[in-house]
N, C-alpha and C positions, 0 to 999 in steps of 0.2 A: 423764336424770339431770342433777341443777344440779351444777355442779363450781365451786367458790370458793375463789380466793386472795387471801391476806390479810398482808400486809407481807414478802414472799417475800425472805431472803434467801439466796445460794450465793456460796461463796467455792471457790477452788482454789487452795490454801495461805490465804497471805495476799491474794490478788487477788480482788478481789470481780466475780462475773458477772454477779448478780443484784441489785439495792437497793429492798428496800419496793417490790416491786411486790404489785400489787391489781389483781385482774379476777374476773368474774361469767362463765359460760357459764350460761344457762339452758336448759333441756330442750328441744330439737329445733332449738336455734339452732346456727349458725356464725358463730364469732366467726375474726376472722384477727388474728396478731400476723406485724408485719412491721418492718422495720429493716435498717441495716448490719450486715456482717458484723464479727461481737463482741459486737452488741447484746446479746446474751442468750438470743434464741429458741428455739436447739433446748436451753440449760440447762434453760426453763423446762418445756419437754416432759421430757424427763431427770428434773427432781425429781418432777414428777405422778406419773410411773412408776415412780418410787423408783428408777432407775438414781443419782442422785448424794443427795445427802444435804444437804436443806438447815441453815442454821448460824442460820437466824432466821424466822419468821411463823410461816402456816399452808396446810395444803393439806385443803380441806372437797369430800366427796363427798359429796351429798345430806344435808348437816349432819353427817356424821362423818367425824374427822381418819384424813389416809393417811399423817402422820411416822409414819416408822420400822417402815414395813409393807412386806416383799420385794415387788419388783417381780412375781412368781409370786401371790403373794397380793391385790396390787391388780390383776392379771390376771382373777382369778378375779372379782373385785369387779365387772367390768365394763367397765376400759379394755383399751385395743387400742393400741401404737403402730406405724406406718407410720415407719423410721428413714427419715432421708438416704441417700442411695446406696443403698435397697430391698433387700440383705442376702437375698437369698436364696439358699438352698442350690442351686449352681449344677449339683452331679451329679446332685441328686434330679428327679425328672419332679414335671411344672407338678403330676399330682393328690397325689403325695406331699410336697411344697410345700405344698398345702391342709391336706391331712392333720395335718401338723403343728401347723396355726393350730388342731387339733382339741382339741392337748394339754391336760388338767388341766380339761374340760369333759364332766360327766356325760352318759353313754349318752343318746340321743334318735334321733328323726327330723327330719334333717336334707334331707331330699330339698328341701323348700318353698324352705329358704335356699339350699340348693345353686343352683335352678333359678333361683331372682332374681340371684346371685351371674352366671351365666351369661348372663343379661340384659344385664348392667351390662358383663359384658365376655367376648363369645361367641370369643375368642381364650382362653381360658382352655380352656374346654369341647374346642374343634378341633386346639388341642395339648397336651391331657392327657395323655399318652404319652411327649411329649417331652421329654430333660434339659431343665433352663430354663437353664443356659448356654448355648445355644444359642437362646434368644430375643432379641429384639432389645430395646437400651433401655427402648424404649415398652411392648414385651411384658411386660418384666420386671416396669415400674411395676404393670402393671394385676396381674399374678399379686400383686404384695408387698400392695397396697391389697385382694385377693380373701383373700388368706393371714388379713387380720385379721379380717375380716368373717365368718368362717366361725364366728368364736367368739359372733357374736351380740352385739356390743359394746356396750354404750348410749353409750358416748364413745368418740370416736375423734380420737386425736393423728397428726395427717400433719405431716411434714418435709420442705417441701419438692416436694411430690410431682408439679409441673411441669419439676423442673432439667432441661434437655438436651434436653427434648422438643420434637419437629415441632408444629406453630400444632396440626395437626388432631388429634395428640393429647393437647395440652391443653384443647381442646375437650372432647372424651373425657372425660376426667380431671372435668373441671367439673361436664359434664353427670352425671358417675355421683355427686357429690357430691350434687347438685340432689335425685337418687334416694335416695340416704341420709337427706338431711333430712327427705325426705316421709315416711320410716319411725320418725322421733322419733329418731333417733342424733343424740345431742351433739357437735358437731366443732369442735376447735380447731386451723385451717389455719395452721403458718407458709407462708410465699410471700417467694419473690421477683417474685414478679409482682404490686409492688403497686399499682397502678390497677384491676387486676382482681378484686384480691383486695376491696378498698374496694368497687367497682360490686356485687359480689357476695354481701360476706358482710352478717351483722344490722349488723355492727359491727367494725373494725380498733382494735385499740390499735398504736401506735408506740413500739416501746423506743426507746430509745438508752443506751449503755453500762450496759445493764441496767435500769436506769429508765422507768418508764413516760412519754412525751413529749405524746402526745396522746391522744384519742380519735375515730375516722372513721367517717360512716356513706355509705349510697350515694351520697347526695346531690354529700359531696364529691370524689368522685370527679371529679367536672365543674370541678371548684374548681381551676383549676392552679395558682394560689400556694400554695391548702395544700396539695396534695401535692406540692409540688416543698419546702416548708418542712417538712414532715413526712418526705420520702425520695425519693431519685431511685429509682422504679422501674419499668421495663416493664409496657406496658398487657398 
């Protein structure tokens, strides 16, 4: 699914998060939005999902507008998001964790998705059983990123979904994305890890104070002026 912003504004009160921003995701790409913190990024995830309420543009899913549609109703639509800090139900065991990414998603057979789900991250499958407060960081991540995917998502909003992790479960992390794209999921990664995030996705845009600053593609990742002008970040 193409998902299109177009002169995006959000304010909280009178402070503006968001100003005229514009971006394109197209069908099976990964675009990364990366920036200081304040830039904007998880706002802009937050309006796609209708969690905040923007005060100016537009937000276009396959050419039709998502203002002022519950975030339950543009669920249903097709996005999925992955928050900051992975929010998961910490008493619930990892399968009723899944479970839940089930809700408001017509009867089917799910076994196919299940078993690719289990692919991407066989720690899910091995500790189905157990609370997931009782999983570790990295566990948690791969359970929150399994939780959205279960609904079959064509876009997918991640937040973040490296903070705090060991190199080799960032790795991890990468590589199951790699797998998502080969499936036509649309993904728009924030990152703090942005050298990687550039090496990696179609394409980075850069906020800054809500503004869109640049646009990055693999190439520059190799560029250390413009990424050190575009944002100090962790390869």
């Amino acid at each position: 699914m193409k998902l299109e912003l177009f002169d995006l504004e959000v304010r909280y009160g009178t402070v503006p998060a968001v100003s005229g921003l514009s971006l394109e995701i197209g069908e099976g790409e990964i675009v990364g939005l990366i920036g200081p913190n304040g830039a904007g990024k998880s706002t802009t995830l937050h309006a796609v999902m209708g969690l905040v309420r923007p005060s100016g543009g537009e937000i276009l899913l396959e050419g039709r507008s998502l203002l002022g549609r519950a975030p339950e109703s543009i669920s249903r639509a097709g996005i999925a998001l992955v928050p900051e800090g992975r929010r998961i139900y910490a008493d619930f065991t990892v399968a009723e964790n899944l479970r839940l990414g089930l809700s408001g998603r017509r009867n089917g057979d799910d076994s196919d998705n299940l078993a690719w789900i289990h692919s991407l991250f066989p720690v899910i499958d091995e500790f189905r059983d157990r609370p997931a407060g009782q999983l570790s960081g990295g566990q948690q991540q791969q359970l929150a990123i399994a939780r959205a995917l279960v609904a079959r998502p064509r876009v997918l909003l991640l937040d973040e979904p490296s903070l705090g992790l060991a190199p080799q479960l960032v790795d991890l992390v990468f590589a199951a994305l790699d797998e998502i794209r080969k499936r036509g999921v649309t993904v728009l990664l924030v990152e703090q890890r942005a050298q990687r995030t550039v090496a990696f996705a179609d394409r980075t845009y850069v906020l800054s104070n809500g503004s869109l600053r640049m646009t990055l593609t693999p190439p520059d990742a190799n560029d250390t002026d413009r990424m050190v002008a575009a944002y100090f970040g962790s390869s």
